[in-house]
C-alpha positions in Angstrom: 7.2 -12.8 8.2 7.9 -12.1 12.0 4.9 -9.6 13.4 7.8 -7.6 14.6 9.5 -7.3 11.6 6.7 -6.5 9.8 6.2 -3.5 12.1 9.5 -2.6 12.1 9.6 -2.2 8.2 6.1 -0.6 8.5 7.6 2.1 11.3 10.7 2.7 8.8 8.4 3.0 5.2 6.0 5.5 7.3 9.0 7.6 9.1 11.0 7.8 5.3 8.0 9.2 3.9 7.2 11.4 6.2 10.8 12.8 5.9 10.6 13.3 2.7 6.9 14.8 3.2 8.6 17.1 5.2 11.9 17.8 2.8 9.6 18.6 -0.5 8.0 21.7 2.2 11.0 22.7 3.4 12.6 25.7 1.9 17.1 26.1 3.2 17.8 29.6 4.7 19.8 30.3 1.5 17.3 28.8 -1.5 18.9 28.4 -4.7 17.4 28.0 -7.8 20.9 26.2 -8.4 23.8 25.5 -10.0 25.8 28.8 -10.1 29.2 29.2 -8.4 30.1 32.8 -7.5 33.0 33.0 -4.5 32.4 36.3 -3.2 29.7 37.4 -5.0 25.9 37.4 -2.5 24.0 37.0 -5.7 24.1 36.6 -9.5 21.6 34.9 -12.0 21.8 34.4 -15.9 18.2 34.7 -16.8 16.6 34.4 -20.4 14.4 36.6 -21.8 11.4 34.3 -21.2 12.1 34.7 -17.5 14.1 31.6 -17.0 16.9 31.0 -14.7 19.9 29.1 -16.1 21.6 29.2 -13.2 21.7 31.6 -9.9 23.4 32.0 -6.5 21.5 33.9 -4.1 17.9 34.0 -5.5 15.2 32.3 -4.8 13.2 33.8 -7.7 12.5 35.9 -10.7 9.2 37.0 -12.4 8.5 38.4 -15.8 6.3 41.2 -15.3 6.0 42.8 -18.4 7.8 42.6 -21.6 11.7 43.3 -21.0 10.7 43.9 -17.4 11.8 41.6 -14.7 11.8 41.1 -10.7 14.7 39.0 -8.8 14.1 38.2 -5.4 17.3 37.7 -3.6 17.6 35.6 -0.3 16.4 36.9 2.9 19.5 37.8 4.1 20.3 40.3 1.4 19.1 44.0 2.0 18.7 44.9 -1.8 18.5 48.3 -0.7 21.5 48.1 0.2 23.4 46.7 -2.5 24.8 47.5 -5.8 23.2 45.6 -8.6 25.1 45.0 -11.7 23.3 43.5 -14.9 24.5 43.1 -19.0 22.4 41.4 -21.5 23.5 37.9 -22.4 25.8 38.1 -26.1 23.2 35.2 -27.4 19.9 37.3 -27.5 20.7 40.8 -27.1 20.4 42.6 -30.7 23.7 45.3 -30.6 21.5 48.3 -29.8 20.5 46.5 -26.0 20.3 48.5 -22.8 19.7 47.4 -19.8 18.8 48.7 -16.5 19.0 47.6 -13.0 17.8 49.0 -9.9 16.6 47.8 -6.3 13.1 47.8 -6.4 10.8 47.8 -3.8 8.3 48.6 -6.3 8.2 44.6 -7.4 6.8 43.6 -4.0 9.6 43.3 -1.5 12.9 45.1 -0.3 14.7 42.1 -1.4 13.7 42.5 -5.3 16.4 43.8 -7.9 14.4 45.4 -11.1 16.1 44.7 -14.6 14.4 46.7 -18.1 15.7 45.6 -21.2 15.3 47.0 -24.4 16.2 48.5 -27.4 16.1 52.2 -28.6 12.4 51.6 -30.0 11.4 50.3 -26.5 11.0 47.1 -23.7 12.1 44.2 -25.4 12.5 41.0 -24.2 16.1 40.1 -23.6 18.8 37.6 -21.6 20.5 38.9 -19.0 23.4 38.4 -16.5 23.1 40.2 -13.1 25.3 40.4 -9.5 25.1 41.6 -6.5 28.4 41.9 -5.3 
C-alpha cells in the first residue's frame, strides 16, 4: 500500500475514534433517558418501583433514595420550582390502597428535582409510577 494512503486511512481511523471519544462524553442540552413522546408536555417519566426508567422526556435522571421514595432530575432548562408536578402509580404494581405524592424538591439535591412517596396506608412502599410536568 501507497505511504500516502496508508496515512490517509491512519488520519481517518484516529479522527473517527476520537469523535466518538468525544460523543460517549458528551451529554445534549436536553438529555433523555429516551424513548417517550410527550407533545406539549416539558417532562414525564414511567418509572418502576425499583427506580427504573421505562421511558422519559425531559429527565436526565432518577434515584431511589429510600423505599417508595424517589428523586427525578429534570433537564436544566426546567425550573422545578416552578412547575406543577403531576404523578399516579402505574395499574401493574400498585396494590388498590396506593397513594402517591409529588412535590418539587429541593431537598433531593437540586432545584431541578421532582420528589415522588409512594405507599400504602401501612407506610413507604415501593411502587411504579407515572409523572409530568406539564
Amino acid at each position: 500500500m501507497h505511504p500516502t494512503k496508508k496515512a490517509v486511512i491512519l488520519t481517518a481511523a484516529i479522527t473517527l475514534t476520537a469523535i466518538g471519544s468525544a460523543a460517549a462524553l458528551a451529554l445534549p442540552a436536553l438529555a433523555d433517558l429516551g424513548g417517550a413522546s410527550a407533545p406539549k408536555i416539558r417532562a414525564a417519566a414511567i418509572v418502576n418501583g425499583d427506580g427504573s426508567v421505562v421511558r422519559s422526556k425531559g429527565v436526565t435522571g432518577v434515584r431511589k433514595i429510600a423505599t417508595g421514595q424517589y428523586c427525578i432530575r429534570l433537564d436544566s432548562d426546567i425550573n422545578a420550582q416552578a412547575t406543577v408536578p403531576v404523578a399516579t402509580s402505574q395499574w401493574t404494581s400498585a396494590p388498590w390502597d396506593s397513594s402517591i405524592f409529588v412535590r418539587h424538591d429541593s431537598n433531593c439535591g437540586d432545584a431541578r428535582d421532582i420528589f415522588v412517596g409512594t405507599g400504602t396506608a401501612s407506610g413507604a412502599r415501593d411502587t411504579g409510577f407515572h409523572v409530568i410536568v406539564p
